[in-house]
N, C-alpha and C positions, 0 to 999 in steps of 0.2 A: 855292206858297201860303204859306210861311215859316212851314209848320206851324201854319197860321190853317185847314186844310182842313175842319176841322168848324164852322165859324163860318160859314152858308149867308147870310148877305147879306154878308160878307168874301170869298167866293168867288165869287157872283154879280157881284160890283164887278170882281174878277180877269177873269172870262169876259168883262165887258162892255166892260172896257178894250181887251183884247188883238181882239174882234170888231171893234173900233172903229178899232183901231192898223191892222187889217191891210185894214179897208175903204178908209182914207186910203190908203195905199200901195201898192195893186194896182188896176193898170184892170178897170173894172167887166167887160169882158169877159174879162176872164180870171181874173174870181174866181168861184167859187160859192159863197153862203153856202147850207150844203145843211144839212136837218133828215133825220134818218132815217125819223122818222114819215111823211117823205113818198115815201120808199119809192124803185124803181127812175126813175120817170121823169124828174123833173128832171138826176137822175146823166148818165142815158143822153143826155137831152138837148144835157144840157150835152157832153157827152164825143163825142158825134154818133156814139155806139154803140150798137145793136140794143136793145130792154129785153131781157131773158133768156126765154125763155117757161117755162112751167110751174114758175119757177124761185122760191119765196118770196124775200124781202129780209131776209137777214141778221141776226140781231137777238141778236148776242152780248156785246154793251153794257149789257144793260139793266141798270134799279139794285141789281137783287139784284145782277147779275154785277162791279157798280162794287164795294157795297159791301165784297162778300166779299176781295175784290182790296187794297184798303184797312186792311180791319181785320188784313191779316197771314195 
């Protein structure tokens, strides 16, 4: 982010480049553009592996956990 990382429509432009670069250049079936918020099943699907049962979806990303990461 060339240290532009706190400038939120400078780094949105970065995300949306790179989603962009990497949708040109991989066959649609062998990409996922995958959200977390959508949790196990598109994963699974995509992966043609079981959903987990009883199992929550992971959520050690969130933006407390971004930011605290960040700030050092």
């Amino acid at each position: 982010f060339a240290g532009q990382l706190p400038d939120r429509d400078y780094a949105i432009e970065i995300f949306n480049r790179h989603i962009a670069e990497v949708t040109a250049e991989i066959a649609p079936e062998r990409l996922l553009v995958f959200a977390a918020r959508d949790g196990w099943e598109p994963l699974c699907q995509f992966l043609d592996a079981p959903v987990p049962q009883g199992e929550p979806f992971p959520h050690l990303n969130d933006t407390a956990a971004f930011e605290a990461r960040i700030a050092g």
